[in-house]
C-alpha positions in Angstrom: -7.0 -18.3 152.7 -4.1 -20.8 154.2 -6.1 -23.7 155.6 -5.8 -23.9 159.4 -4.6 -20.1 159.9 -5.6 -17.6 162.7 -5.3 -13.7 162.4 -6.1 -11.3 165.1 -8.3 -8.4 164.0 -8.4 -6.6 166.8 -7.1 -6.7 170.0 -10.3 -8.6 171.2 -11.1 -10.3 167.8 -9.8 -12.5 165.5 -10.7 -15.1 162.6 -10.0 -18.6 162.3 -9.8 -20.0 158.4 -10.4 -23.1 158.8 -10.4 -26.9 156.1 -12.0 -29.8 157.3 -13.3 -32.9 156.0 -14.8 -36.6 156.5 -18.4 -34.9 157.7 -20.3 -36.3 154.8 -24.0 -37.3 153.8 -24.3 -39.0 150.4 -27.7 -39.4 150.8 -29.2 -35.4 151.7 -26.1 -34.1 152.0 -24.8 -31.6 154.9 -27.1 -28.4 155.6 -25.2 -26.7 157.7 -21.9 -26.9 159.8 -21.7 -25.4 163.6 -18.8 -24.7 165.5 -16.7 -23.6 169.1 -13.9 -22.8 169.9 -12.0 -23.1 173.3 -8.8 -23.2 175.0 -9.6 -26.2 176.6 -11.9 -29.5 175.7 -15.5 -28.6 175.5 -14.8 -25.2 176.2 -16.3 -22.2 174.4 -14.8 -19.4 175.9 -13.6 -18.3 172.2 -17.0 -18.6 170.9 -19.1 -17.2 174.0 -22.0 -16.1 171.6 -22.4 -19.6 171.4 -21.9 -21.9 168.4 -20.8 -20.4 164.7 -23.1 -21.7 162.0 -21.3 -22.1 158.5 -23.6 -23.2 155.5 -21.7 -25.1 152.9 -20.8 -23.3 149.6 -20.4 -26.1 147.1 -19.7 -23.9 144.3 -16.4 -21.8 146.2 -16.0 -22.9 150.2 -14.9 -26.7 148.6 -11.9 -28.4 146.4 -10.7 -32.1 146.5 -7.8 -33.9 147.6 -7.3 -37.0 146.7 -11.0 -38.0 146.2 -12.1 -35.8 149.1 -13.8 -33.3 149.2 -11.9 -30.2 151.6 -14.8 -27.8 153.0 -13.1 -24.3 154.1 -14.6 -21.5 156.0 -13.2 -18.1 158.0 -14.5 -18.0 161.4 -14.7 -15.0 163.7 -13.8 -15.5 167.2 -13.4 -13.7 170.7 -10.4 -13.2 172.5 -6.6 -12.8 171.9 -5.7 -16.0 170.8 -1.9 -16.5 171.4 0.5 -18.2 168.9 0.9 -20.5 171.9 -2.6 -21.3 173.3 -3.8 -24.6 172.2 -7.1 -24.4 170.8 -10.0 -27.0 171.0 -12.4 -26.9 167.8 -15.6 -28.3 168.1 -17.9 -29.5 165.2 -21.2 -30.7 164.6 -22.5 -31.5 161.1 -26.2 -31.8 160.0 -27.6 -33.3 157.0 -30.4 -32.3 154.5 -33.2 -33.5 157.1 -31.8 -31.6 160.1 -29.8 -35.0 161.5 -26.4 -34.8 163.6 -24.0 -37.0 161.6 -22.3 -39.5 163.6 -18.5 -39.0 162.9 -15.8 -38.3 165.7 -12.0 -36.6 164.3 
C-alpha cells in the first residue's frame, strides 16, 4: 500500500490508503481512529455514510520512522475523486477510556 494513495474502484467508489501520525496516548493508548472525507473544509460529501471508524492494528497497520510510530489504513469512499480535486481529511482519535485527544495537523 503507498502511503497517501487514492484508487477508484468503481465508477462511484474508491479507497483512500492512508499513513498518519502524532495522534498518540501513552497513557491508554488510542482505541479507535474515525474519519471524513470532503472536497472542501468540514465537508463530508466523500464520506456521506458518515464517519469511517478504523481500529488500530499494532501488530500490521503500524511501522516507525524515526522514532515514530506511522499508523496506515485503506479507506473506502464515495464519489469519483478526480486526480485534481483537493481533498479535506478529517480525524478524530480516541484513547483507551473513550477520550477525544487534543491534537490539531
Amino acid at each position: 500500500m503507498g502511503w497517501m494513495t487514492w484508487r477508484q474502484t468503481t465508477p462511484t467508489n474508491g479507497v483512500l490508503n492512508l499513513a498518519w501520525l502524532g495522534f498518540v496516548d501513552p497513557h491508554s493508548d488510542v482505541s479507535c481512529y474515525y474519519f471524513t472525507v470532503g472536497s472542501r473544509y468540514s465537508a463530508s460529501d466523500f464520506s456521506p455514510d458518515g464517519p469511517i471508524e478504523v481500529v488500530p492494528d499494532n501488530s500490521t497497520g503500524t511501522i516507525v520512522v524515526d522514532g515514530d510510530k506511522v499508523y496506515m489504513a485503506s479507506i473506502p469512499v464515495k464519489g469519483d475523486i478526480q486526480s485534481t480535486v483537493v481533498l479535506y481529511i478529517s480525524l478524530w482519535a480516541f484513547n483507551g477510556v473513550s477520550s477525544p485527544i487534543e491534537c490539531i495537523k
